[in-house]
C-alpha positions as CSV (number, residue, x, y, z in Angstrom):
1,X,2.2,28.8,11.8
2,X,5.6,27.4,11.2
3,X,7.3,26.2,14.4
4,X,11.1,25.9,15.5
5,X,12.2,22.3,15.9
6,X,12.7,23.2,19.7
7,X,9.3,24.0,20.1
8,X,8.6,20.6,18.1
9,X,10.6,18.6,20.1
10,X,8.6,19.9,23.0
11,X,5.3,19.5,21.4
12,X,6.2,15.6,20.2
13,X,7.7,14.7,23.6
14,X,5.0,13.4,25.1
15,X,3.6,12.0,21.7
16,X,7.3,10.1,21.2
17,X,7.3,8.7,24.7
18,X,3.3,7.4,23.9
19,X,5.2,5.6,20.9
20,X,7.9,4.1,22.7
21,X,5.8,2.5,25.3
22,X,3.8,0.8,22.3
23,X,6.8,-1.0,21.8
24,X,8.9,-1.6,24.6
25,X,8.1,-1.3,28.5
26,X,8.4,2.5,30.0
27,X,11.4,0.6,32.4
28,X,13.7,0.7,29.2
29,X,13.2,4.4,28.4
30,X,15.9,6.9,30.2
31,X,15.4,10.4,30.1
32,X,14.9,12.5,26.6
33,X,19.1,12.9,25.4
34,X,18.3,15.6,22.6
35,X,17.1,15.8,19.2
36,X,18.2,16.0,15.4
37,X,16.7,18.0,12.6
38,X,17.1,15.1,9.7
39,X,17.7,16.5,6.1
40,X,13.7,15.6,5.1
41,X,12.7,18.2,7.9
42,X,11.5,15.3,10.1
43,X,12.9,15.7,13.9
44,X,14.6,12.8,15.5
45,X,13.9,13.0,19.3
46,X,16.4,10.6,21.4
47,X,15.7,9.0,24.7
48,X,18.0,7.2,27.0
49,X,17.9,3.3,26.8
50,X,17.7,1.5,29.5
51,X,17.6,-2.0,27.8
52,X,20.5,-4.4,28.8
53,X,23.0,-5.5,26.5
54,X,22.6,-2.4,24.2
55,X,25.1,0.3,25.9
56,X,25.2,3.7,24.6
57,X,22.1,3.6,22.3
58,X,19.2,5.3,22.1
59,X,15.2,5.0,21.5
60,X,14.9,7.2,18.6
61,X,11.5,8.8,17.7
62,X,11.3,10.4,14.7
63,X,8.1,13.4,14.0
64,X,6.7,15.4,11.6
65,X,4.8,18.3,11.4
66,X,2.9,20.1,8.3
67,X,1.7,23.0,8.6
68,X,-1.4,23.4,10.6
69,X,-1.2,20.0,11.4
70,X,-0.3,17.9,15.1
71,X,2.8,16.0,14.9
72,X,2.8,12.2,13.5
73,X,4.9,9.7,14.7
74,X,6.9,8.3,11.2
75,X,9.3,6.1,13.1
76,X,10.3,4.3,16.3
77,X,13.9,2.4,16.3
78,X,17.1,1.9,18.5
79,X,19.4,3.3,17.0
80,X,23.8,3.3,18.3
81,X,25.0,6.3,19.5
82,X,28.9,7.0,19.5
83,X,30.5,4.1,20.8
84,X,27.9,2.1,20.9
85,X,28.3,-1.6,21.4
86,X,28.4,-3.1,18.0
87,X,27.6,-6.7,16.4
88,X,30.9,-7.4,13.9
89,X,30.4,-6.9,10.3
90,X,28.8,-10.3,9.2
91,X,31.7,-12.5,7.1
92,X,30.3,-15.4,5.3
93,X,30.8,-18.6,6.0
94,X,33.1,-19.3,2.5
95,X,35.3,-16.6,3.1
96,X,35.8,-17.9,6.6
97,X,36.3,-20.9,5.9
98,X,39.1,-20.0,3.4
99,X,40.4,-17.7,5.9
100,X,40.9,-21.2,7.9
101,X,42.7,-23.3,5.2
102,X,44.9,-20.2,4.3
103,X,45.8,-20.2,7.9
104,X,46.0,-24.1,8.4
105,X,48.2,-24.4,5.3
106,X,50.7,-21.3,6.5
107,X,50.9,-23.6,10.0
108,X,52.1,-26.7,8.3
109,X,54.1,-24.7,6.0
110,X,56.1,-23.6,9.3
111,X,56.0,-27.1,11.1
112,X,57.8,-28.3,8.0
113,X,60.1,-25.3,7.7
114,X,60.8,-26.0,11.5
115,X,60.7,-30.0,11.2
116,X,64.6,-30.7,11.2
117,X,64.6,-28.1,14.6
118,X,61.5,-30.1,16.4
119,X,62.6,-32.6,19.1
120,X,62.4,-36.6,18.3
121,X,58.9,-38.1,18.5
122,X,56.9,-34.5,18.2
123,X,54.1,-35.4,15.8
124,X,53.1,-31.9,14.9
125,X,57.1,-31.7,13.3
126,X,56.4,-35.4,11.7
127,X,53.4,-34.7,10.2
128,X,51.8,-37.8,11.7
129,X,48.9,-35.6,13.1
130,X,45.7,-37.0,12.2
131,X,44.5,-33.7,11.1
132,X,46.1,-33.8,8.3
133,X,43.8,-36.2,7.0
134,X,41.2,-33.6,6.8
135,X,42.5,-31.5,5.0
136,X,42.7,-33.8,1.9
137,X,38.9,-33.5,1.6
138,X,37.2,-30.8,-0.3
139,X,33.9,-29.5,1.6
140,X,31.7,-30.8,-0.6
141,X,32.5,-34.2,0.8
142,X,31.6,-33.3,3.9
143,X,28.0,-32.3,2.7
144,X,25.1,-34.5,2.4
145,X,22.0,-33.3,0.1
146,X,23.1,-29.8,0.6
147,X,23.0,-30.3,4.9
148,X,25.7,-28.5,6.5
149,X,26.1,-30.6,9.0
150,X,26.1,-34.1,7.0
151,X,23.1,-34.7,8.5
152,X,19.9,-35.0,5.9
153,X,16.8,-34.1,8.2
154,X,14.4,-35.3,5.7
155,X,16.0,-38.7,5.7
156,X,15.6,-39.2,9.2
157,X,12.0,-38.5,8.8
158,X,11.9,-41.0,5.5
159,X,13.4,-43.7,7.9
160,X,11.3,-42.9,11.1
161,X,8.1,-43.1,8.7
162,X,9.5,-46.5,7.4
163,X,9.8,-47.8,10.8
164,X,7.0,-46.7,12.2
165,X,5.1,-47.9,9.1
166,X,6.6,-51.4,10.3
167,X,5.6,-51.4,13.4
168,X,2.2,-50.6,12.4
169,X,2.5,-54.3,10.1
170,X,3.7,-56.0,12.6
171,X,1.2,-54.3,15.7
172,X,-1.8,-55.4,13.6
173,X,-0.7,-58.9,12.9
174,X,-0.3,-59.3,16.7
175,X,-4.0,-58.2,17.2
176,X,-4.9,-60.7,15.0
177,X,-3.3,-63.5,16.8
């Protein structure tokens, strides 16, 4: 017996909502908010979400049904509706970073355009920021054994052992004593 996805959705509701609360808490989950027939002939049933933080998306439960079968849970997400909140598409740190210096240099570029216009003693028109002095560095200066930071965690720990090794020396010479 082949059934309509309507008559799925209906059969699967309670079986999607049994899913959901496997996951989350039944506090986040709002009221059923339709269904989609997805190309594979699974059925996507949506729920409200409740969750703060994540406006306009949905707990999406996605069933199937063979023939002569019950429905089976295939998957369980939060998925965005329209207008959903979004995270920005991720930009890596490189192209950033560029993004900066192209902007940085196009700043000085004007200062200097408008130097003979600034008033006497403005340092940004002079150039005597101290600024400036970064930007004669190339990045990989600022690196240490590949840290981003400049600071080499493994070294710490190299020079913590060493001085704790020290102490050790000198904690058993004064038992002795």
């Amino acid at each position: 017996m082949t059934s309509t996805p309507e008559d799925l959705a209906v059969a699967a509701r309670e079986l999607a909502l049994a899913a959901l609360h496997e996951i989350t808490p039944a506090s986040t989950v709002g009221p059923p908010a339709g269904y989609v027939v997805e190309e594979s002939g699974a059925l996507s049933l949506r729920f409200e979400n409740r969750l703060p933080g994540y406006p306009g998306w949905y707990w999406t439960v996605s069933v199937a049904q063979l023939d002569g079968a019950e429905p089976t849970v295939l998957e369980v997400e939060l998925m965005p509706g329209d207008g959903a909140l979004l995270a920005p598409d991720w930009v890596p740190w490189a192209e950033r970073l560029a993004e900066y210096r192209a902007h940085q240099a196009e700043l000085a570029a004007q200062a200097a355009a408008a130097g003979d216009d600034a008033p006497e003693g403005d340092e940004a028109a002079d150039g005597d920021e101290d600024d400036d002095d970064d930007d004669d560095h190339d990045v990989s200066d600022l690196l240490h054994a590949g840290d981003l930071d400049g600071v080499d965690i493994d070294e710490l720990d190299e020079d913590a052992r060493s001085d704790d090794e020290g102490d050790d020396d000198q904690g058993g010479a004064d038992e002795e004593e």
